[in-house]
C-alpha positions, 0 to 999 in steps of 0.5 A: 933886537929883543923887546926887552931890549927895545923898550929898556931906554924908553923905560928908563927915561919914563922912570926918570921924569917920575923921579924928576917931577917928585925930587928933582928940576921938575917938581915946581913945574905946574904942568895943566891938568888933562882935560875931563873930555879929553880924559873920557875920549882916551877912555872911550877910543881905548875900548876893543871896538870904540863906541862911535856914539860915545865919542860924538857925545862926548864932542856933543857935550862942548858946543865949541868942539862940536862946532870945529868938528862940523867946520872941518867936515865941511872944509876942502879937505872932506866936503862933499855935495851935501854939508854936515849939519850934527856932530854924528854927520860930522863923525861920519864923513871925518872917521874917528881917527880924523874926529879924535885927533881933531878932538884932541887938538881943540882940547890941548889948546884950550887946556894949555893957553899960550899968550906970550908974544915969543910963541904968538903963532905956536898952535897954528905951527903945532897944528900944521906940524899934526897935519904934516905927520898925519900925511907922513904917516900915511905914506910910511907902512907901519906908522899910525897916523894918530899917533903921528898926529899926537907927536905932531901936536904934543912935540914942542908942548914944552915950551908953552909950560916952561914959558909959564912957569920958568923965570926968564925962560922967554929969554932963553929962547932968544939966546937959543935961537942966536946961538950957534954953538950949541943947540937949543936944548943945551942952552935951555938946560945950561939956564934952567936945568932941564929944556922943553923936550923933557917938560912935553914929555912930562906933559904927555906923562902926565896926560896919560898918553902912550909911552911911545909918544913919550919917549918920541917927545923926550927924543926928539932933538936927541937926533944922534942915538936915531937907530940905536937898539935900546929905543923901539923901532917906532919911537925912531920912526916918529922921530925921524918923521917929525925932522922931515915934518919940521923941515918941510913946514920951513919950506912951506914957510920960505925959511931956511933948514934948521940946525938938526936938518943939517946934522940929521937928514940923512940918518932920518931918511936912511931910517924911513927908507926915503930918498931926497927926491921922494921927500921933495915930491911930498912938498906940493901935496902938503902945501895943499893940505897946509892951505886947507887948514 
């Protein structure tokens, strides 16, 4: 496979959300801005050695943030004998993949409230999904657990925004959920021209976020071109994983497998090289990560 090859239908995708947010379905959606602190924390992790200190000051700079840092420095998953009390003791014992990616989760659900009774409980889901990858992720070689983490969390960002600004879209999640028919996407473009796997990949567009988590947004429940040559191995990788993160918090959860579960297990772990019996062995482990959030 080329990396020309590779790259051409993610590409393709990205230039088409550009077409559709100027001329086409996407052009009146209101999709919130990126945040000021999440838009300098891109800037300062971007650099070639990221300047730690300009990350704790940025945190330093919302007393909300700086205090969810602290708090989870101090939770069961990274305590120690002796508790944080700074934001840069906090950095510290967290690192900075675990600090930006706690960063970033408190800034996205600030900047994209969600108040609807249809998606009462979505950031809690999009944070146990975040976590879920992040442990996927570090035990698949290859796979960044931050951008795992981003996938986990930006995935179903969609549906927050069409919530907002599509006319009876709370309807079409009712629809789509009974349906057994056709899958959710089919039903949100039957009704509305467009679903939320294109509206989070907008979102994640346009807050400047890599084009690989782009395209795993955009791809996401497009679960039968998993493996095909013209999208990069690591777009594929996110997505299979993200099946495996939804499917174990359902089990976490008591409820049963979902619809892309049934059609797609296989092919997501054919392609993450897992067997059934290795996934279940995940499930204890993550459950204890789960209760630690």
């Amino acid at each position: 496979m080329t990396p020309t090859a590779a790259a051409s239908r993610v590409d393709t995708l990205v230039q088409a959300l550009d077409q559709a947010r100027r001329a086409g379905p996407l052009k009146d959606l209101v999709i919130p801005p990126c945040p000021d602190l999440m838009v300098r924390l891109q800037g300062a992790l971007a650099a070639p050695e990221p300047d730690l200190g300009a990350v704790a000051a940025i945190a330093a700079h919302d007393v909300a943030m700086a205090a969810t840092l602290m708090r989870r420095a101090n939770g069961p998953l990274h305590a120690a004998a002796q508790p944080v009390r700074t934001v840069g003791q906090a950095l510290n014992r967290l690192g900075l993949d675990t600090t930006a990616a706690v960063m970033t989760e408190f800034l996205a659900v600030r900047a994209i409230r969600v108040r609807h009774p249809a998606l009462l409980r979505f950031w809690e889901r999009s944070a146990r999904r975040a976590a879920a990858m992040d442990f996927i992720a570090r035990r698949l070689p290859g796979l960044s657990p931050d951008l795992a983490h981003s996938f986990g969390l930006f995935c179903h960002v969609g549906m927050p925004v069409l919530l907002q600004c599509v006319r009876d879209y709370a309807g079409t999640m009712v629809e789509a959920d009974a349906r057994i028919d056709r899958s959710c996407v089919a039903t949100e473009n039957a009704n509305h021209r467009t679903d939320h796997a294109v509206v989070g990949a907008l979102v994640c567009r346009t807050w400047r976020l890599s084009t690989t988590l782009v395209g795993a947004v955009r791809l996401h429940h497009d679960l039968f071109s998993l493996g095909a040559d013209d999208v990069e191995p690591e777009v594929h990788t996110l997505v299979a994983a993200g099946l495996l993160a939804e499917h174990l918090m359902r089990r976490a959860e008591c409820l049963p497998p979902d619809r892309d579960w049934g059609d797609h297990a296989a092919s997501a772990l054919q392609w993450l090289a897992l067997t059934a019996d290795e996934l279940d062995a995940w499930e204890e482990p993550l459950w204890a990560v789960f209760d630690a959030l």
